[in-house]
C-alpha positions as CSV (number, residue, x, y, z in Angstrom):
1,X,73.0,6.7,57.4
2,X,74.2,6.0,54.0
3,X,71.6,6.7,50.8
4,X,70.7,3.6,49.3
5,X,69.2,3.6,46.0
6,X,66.2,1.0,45.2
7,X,66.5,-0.4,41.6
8,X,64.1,-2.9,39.7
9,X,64.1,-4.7,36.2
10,X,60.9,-3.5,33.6
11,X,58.9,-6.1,35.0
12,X,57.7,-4.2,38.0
13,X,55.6,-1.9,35.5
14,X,55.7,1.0,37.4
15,X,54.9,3.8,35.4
16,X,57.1,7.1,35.2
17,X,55.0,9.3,37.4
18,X,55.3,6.1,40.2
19,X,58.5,5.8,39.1
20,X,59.3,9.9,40.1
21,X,56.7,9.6,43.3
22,X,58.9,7.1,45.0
23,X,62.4,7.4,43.1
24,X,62.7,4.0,42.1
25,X,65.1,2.9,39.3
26,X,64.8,0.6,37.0
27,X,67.1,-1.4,34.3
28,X,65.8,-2.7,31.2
29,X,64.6,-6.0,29.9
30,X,64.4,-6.0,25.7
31,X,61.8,-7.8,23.8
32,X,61.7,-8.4,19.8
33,X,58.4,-6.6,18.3
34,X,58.2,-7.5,15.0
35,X,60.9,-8.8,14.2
36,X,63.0,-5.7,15.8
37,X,64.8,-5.6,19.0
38,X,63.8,-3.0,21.2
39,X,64.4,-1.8,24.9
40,X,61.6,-2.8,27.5
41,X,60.4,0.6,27.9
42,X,57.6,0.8,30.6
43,X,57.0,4.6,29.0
44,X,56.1,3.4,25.7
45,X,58.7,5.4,23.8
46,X,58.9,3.6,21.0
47,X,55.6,2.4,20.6
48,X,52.2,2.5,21.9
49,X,50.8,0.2,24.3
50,X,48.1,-0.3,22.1
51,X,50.3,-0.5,18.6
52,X,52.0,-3.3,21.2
53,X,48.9,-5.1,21.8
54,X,47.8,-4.8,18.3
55,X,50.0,-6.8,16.9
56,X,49.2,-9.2,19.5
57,X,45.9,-9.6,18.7
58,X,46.6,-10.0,14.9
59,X,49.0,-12.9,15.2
60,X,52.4,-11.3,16.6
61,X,54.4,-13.1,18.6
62,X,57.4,-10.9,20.7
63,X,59.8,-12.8,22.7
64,X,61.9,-11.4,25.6
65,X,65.3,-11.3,27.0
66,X,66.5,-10.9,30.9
67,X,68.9,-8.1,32.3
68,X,72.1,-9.4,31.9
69,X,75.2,-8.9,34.0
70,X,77.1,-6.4,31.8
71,X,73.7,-4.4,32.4
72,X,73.5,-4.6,35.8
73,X,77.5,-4.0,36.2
74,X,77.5,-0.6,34.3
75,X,74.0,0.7,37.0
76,X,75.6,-0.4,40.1
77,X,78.8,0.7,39.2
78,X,77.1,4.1,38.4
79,X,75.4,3.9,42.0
80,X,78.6,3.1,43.8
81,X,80.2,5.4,42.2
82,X,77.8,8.2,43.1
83,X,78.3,6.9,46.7
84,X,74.8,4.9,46.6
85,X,74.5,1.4,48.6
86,X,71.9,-1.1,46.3
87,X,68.6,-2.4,47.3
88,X,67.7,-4.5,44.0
89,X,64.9,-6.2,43.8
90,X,64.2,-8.0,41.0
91,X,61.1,-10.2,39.2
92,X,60.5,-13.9,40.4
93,X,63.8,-16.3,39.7
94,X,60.8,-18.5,38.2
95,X,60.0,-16.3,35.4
96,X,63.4,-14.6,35.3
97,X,67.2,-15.2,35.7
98,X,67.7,-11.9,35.6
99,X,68.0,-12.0,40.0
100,X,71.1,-14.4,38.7
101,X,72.2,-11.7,37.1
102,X,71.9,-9.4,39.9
103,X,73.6,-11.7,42.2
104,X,76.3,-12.4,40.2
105,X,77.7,-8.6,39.8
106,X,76.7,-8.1,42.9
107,X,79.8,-10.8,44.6
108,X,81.8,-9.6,42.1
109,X,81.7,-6.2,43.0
110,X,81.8,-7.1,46.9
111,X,86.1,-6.6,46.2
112,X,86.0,-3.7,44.0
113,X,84.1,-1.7,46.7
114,X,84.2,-3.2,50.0
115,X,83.0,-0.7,52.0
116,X,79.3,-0.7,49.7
117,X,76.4,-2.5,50.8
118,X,74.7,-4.4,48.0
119,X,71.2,-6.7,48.6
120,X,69.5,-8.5,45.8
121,X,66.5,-9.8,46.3
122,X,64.3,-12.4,44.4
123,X,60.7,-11.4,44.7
124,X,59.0,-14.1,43.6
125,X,56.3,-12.2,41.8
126,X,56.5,-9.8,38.8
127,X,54.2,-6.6,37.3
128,X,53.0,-4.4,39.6
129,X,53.0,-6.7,42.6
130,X,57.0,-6.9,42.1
131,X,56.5,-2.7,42.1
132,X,54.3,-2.5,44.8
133,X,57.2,-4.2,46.9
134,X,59.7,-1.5,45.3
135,X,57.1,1.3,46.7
136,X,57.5,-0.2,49.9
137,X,60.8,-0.2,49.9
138,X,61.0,3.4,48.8
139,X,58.4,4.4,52.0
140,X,60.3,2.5,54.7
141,X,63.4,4.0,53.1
142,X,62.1,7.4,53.5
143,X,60.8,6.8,57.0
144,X,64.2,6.6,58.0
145,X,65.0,2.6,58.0
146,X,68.3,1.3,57.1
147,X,69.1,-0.6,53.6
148,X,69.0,-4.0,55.9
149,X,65.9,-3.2,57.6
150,X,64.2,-2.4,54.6
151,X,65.1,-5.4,53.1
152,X,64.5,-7.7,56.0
153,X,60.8,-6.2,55.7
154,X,61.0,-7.2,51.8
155,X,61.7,-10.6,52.4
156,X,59.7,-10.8,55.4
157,X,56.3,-9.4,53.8
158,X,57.1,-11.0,49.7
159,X,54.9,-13.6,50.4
160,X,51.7,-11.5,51.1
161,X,51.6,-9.7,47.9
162,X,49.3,-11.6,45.5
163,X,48.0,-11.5,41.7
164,X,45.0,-12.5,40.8
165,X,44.5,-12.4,37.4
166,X,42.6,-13.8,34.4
167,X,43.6,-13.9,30.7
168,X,42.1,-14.0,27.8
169,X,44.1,-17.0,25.8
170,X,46.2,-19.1,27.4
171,X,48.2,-19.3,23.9
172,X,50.6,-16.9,25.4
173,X,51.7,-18.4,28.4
174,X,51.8,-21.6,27.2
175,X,54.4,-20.7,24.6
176,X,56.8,-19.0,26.9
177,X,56.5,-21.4,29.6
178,X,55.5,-19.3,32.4
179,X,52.4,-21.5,33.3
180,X,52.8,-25.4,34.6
181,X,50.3,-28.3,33.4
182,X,48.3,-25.7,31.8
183,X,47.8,-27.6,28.6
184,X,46.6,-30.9,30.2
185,X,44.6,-28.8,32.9
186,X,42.5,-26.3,30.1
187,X,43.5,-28.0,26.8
188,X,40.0,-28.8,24.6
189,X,37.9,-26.5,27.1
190,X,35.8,-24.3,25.5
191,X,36.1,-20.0,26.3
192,X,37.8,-21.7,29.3
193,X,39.4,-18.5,31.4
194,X,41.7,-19.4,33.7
195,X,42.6,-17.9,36.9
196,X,46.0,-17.2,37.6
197,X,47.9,-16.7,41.0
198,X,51.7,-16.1,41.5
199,X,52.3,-19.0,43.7
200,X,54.9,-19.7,47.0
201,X,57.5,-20.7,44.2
202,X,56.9,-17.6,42.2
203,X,55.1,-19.4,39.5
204,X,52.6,-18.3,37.5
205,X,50.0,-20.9,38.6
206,X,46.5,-21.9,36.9
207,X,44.4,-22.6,39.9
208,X,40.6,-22.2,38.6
209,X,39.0,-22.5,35.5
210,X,36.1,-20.2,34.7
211,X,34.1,-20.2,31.8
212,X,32.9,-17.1,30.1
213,X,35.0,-13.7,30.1
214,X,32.7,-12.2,32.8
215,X,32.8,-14.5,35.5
216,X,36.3,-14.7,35.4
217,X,36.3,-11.7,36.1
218,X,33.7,-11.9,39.5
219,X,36.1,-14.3,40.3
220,X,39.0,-12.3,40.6
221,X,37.2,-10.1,42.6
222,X,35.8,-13.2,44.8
223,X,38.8,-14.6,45.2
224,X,40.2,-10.6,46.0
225,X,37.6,-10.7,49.1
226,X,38.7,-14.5,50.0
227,X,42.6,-13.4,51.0
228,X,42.7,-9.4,51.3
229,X,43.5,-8.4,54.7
230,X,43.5,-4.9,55.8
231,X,47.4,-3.6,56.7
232,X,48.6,-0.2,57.4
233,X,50.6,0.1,54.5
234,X,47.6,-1.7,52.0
235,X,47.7,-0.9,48.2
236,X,45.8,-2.4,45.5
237,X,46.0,-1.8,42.0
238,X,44.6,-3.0,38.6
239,X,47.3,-4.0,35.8
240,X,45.5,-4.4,32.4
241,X,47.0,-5.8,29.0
242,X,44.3,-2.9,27.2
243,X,41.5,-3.9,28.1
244,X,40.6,-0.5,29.8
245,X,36.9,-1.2,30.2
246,X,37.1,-4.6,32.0
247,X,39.8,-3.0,34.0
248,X,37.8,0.1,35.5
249,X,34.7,-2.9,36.0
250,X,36.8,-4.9,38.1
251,X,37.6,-1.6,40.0
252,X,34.1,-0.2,40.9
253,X,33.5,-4.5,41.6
254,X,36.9,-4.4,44.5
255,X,35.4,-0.7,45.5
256,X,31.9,-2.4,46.0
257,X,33.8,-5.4,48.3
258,X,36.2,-3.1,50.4
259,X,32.4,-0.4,51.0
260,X,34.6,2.2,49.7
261,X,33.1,4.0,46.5
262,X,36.5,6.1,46.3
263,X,39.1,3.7,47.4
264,X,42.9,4.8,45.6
265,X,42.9,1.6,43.2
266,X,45.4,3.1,40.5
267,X,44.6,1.1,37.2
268,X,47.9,0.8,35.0
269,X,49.1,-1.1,31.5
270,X,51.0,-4.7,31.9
271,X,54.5,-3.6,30.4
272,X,56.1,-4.9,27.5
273,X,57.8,-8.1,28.8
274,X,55.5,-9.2,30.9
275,X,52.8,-8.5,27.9
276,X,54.8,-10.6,25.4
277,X,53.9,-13.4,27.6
278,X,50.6,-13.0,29.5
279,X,48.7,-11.6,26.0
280,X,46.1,-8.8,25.3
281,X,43.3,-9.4,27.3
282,X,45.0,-9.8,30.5
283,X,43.6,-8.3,33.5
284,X,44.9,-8.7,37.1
285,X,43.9,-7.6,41.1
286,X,47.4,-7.1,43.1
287,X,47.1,-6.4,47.3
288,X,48.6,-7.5,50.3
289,X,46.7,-10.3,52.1
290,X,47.2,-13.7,53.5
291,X,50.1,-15.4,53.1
292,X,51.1,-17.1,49.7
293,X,51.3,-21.0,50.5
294,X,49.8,-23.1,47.5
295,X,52.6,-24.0,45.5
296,X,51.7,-25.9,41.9
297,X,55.0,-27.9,42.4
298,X,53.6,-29.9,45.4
299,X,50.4,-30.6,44.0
């Protein structure tokens, strides 16, 4: 069978040691920090995640770009060229054209080198529930399945991965347009925190409205316990936009629901792009569960 390489955009917020774990690739987003443009990063080379959040908090305001096509033509013509076929899956179409991108390059490519296999796929989530579907990837590839049967799996099982997160402003989202009736749904509300799912669209969807910092947070955890199921190849993790403490609560809290005091629940930073729009204060639960239905277009 014929390697395949699996290749994401920097919103799946893997970090480098995940990254190496499960050879995953990624091609950069860019954001302005600022005023400066600057590669997407999800190391933190350039600057700290909290210098990043920082500025945030003090008024900053970074706006981001997608991965274009003359990116995504120079990687998979590296790949092809190294004799690599290309599984890329890339963050929600609803948050990102970069899967345009992708698709794009990918038919024109198709006569350049007919004999390669190229699949793009649309996740319809982003940060770490678009990388958990990367580390899936990466497992079935290594347990032997082909690049279409790991990709049939991908866009079987998308659907089941959710987000449910809480943030501390809603300023953020609003201004990027990554959340839909938000204003009219929270404006005026007092220390409102809203609760935030990645819907069947791939939208970033305000579902709940919670007041008060900590039980939006119980209610990601309740609402963790509502639609986790238990799956073979289960993961859950904690993506945090530094807010360390709340994010290491929420895990002993999901620890406490599953009756597992040492359950694997990595805990890792929301990345760069995805923090330019979600804010400091973010904090989400990402697992496999039931499947994704409520979409905020329909209702």
């Amino acid at each position: 069978m014929k390697k395949y390489v699996i290749v994401s955009d920097t919103c799946c917020d893997l970090n480098k040691q995940q990254r190496e774990q499960y050879d995953i690739e990624y091609i950069p987003m860019h954001f302005t920090f600022e005023g400066t443009d600057r590669v997407a990063n999800l190391d933190w080379e350039e600057i700290s995640a909290q210098e990043f959040y920082g500025a945030m908090r003090k008024g900053g305001r970074n706006t981001t770009s997608q991965v274009n096509a003359s990116q995504y033509r120079e990687a998979f013509e590296a790949y092809l060229s190294a004799g690599y076929d290309i599984l890329s899956i890339s963050c929600s179409s609803a948050l990102s054209n970069s899967v345009k991108a992708s698709y794009q390059v990918r038919d024109e490519l198709k006569e350049k080198y007919p004999d390669a296999k190229i699949i793009c796929i649309d996740s319809l989530i982003a940060c770490i529930g678009l990388g958990m579907l990367c580390i899936r990837a990466s497992e079935l590839r290594a347990a032997g399945n082909s690049i279409e049967e790991t990709a049939a799996w991908i866009e079987e099982h998308k659907m089941t991965v959710h987000q449910e997160c809480t943030v501390e402003k809603l300023t953020y989202l609003k201004q990027a347009g990554r959340v839909s009736a938000a204003s009219a749904f929270f404006g005026g509300l007092l220390n409102v925190k809203p609760i935030i799912i990645s819907d069947a669209s791939g939208r970033n969807a305000a579902v709940e409205k919670v007041k008060g910092r900590g039980a939006s947070l119980a209610r990601l955890v309740e609402r963790f316990k509502e639609e986790y199921l238990p799956c073979e190849y289960q993961r859950i993790f904690i993506a945090h936009a530094d807010c360390l403490e709340d994010a290491e609560k929420v895990r002993e809290a999901v620890r406490e629901a599953l009756g597992d005091k040492n359950a694997e629940i990595p805990i890792g930073y929301i990345g760069p792009v995805v923090g330019s729009t979600v804010g400091p204060g973010t904090i989400g639960i990402y697992f496999y569960g039931k499947e994704v239905t409520y979409d905020c277009n329909k209702k």
